[in-house]
N, C-alpha and C positions, 0 to 999 in steps of 0.2 A: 176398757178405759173408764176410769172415773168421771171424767172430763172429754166430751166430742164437741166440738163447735166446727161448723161447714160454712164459709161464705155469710157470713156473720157480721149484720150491722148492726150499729149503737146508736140509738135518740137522744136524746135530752127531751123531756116533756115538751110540747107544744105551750108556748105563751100564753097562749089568751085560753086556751082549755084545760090544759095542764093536762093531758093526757100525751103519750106515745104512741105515735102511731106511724107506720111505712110511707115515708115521705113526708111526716112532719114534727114539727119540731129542728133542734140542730142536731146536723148529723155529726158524731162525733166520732165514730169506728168504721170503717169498712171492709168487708170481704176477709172477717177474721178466720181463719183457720187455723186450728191448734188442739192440739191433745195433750190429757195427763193420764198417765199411767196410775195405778195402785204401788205408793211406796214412795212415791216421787216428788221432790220438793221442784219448785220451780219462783222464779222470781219475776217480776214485772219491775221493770227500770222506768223512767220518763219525765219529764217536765212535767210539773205541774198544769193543769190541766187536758193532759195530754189523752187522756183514757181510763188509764186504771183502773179509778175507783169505779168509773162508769162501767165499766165490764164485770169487775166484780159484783156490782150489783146490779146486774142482769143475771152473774150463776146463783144470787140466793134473792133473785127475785123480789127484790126492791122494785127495779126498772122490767119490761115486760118485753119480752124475746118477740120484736113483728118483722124481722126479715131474717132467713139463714136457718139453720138449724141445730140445734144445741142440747146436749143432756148433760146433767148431772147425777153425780150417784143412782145411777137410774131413772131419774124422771126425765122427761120431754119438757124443757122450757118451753117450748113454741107454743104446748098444748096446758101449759100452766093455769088452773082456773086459782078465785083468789082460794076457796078453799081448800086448796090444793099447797098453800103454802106454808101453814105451818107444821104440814107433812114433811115438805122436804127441810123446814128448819132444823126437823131433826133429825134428820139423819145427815147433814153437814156439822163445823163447828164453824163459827164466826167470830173474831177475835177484832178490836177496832182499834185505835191509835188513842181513840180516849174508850179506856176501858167500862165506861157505862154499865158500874158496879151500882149494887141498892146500899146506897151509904148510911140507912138506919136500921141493918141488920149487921151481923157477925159473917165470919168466914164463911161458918157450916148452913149458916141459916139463907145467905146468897145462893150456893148451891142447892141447897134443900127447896128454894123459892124455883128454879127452874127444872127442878123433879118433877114436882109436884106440876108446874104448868107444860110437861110435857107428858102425863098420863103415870108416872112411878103411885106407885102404891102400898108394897111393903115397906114400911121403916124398916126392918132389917136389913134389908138388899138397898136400901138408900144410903141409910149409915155405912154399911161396908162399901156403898160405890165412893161415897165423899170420903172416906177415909185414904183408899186407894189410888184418887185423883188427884188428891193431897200430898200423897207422899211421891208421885212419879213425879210433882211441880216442887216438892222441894217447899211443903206448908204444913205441914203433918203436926209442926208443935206451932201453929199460928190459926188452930181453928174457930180458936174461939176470941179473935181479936177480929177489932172492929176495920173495915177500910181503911180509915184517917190513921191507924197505930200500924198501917202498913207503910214499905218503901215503894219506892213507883214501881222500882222490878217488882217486887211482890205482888204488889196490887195486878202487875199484868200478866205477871204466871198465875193469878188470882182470876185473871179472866182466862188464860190457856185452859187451865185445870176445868172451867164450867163450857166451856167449846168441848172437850171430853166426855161429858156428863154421860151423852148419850151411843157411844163408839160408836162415831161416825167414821164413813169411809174418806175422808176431807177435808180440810180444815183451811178456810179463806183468810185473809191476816192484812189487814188495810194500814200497812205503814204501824204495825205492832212495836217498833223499837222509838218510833218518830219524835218520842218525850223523855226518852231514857240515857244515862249515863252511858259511856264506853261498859262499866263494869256491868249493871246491869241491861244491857245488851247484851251480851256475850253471856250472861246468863239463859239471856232466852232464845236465843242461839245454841246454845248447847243442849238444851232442852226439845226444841224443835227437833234437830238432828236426831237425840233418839225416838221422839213420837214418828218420824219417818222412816227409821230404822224399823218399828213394831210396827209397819205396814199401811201407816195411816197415812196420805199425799196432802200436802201444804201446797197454798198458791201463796207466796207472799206479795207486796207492793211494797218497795222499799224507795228513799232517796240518797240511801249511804250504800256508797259502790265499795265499801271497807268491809262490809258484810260478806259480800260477795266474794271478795279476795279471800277474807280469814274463811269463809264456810263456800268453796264454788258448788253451782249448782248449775241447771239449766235457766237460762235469763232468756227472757222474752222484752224488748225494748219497741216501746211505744213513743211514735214520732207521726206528724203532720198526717193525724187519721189511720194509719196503718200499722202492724205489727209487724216483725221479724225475730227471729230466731236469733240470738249471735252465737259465735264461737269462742265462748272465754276462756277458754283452755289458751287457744291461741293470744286472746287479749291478756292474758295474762302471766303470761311464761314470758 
């Protein structure tokens, strides 16, 4: 499994210390169990404030795993030190609803900017990665244009393409369409699709249950601290 989580609870920092810790702080998750396979999209539904994003940043270690047990791509959250974390940055992707691009570089030069702070070191095997990750997102003749002379899809297949960089087995997506047109939506929708088709597993967080319908997947619906499983097939036929 890409994804094990056992009995798994979620903090919110402590007020007055700002730290997480088992029994303090709010508790926002409880007794989470859940798996994702290799290949496997999966969706997170829920109100706002419901969880979500809280749990996803507990798999990339934002927030610190102190009750339940939990791995990702290999690592042991529980046993997460900090230096330990942007180990597993890389070997996840993480994709955000504001794509938190560097708006005074170009395409190639954004990519090239988290090469280099992930350990690459051949410019040749760089330039052929960017070029490659470019043309699977559908930016191939856009490498050398600046963010602002992007569309919103673009700029977020512009963040898909650098969640790539490093082929991760992964790729977490915090309400990834949450700013974007029907069209470009369904651009990155289709794009997902095949990155989970070539084996790579997507967690999304979504608030548009239109997604769901045009692309079903396995939904995970988060309500009053707990998760479940639903049956969309049935909800939706």
């Amino acid at each position: 499994m890409v994804i094990e989580l056992k009995n798994v609870s979620v903090y919110h920092p402590d007020a007055l210390s700002g730290k997480v810790k088992k029994g303090g702080g709010d508790l926002v998750l409880s007794n989470v169990t859940l798996s994702v396979g290799e290949g496997e999209m999966v969706y997170f539904i829920g109100k706002v404030g419901s969880g979500k994003s809280s749990l996803l940043k507990v798999l990339y270690a934002e927030l610190p795993l102190v009750e339940g047990y939990g791995t990702i791509a290999g690592f042991d959250l529980r046993q997460m030190k900090r230096s330990d974390i942007a180990t597993l940055r890389r070997n996840i992707g993480i994709v955000f609803q504001d794509n938190q691009l560097l708006t005074d570089r170009n395409v190639f030069h954004n990519l090239h900017y988290v090469m280099q702070a992930t350990g690459w070191k051949n410019e040749v095997n760089m330039r052929r990665k960017i070029e490659q990750v470019l043309e699977l997102v559908g930016l191939q003749n856009k490498i050398y244009k600046m963010p602002f002379e992007l569309s919103g899809g673009e700029q977020q297949r512009l963040c898909i393409a650098r969640a790539l960089i490093n082929n991760p087995k992964i790729i977490l997506a915090d309400e990834p369409t949450g700013n974007l047109d029907p069209a470009a939506t369904d651009e990155v929708m289709r794009l997902f699709k095949r990155i989970v088709n070539g084996g790579c597993s997507i967690v999304m967080s979504t608030h548009n249950l239109n997604i769901i319908e045009e692309y079903p997947s396995r939904t995970i619906r988060f309500s009053k601290g707990a998760v479940e499983e639903l049956d969309i097939a049935s909800i939706l036929s």
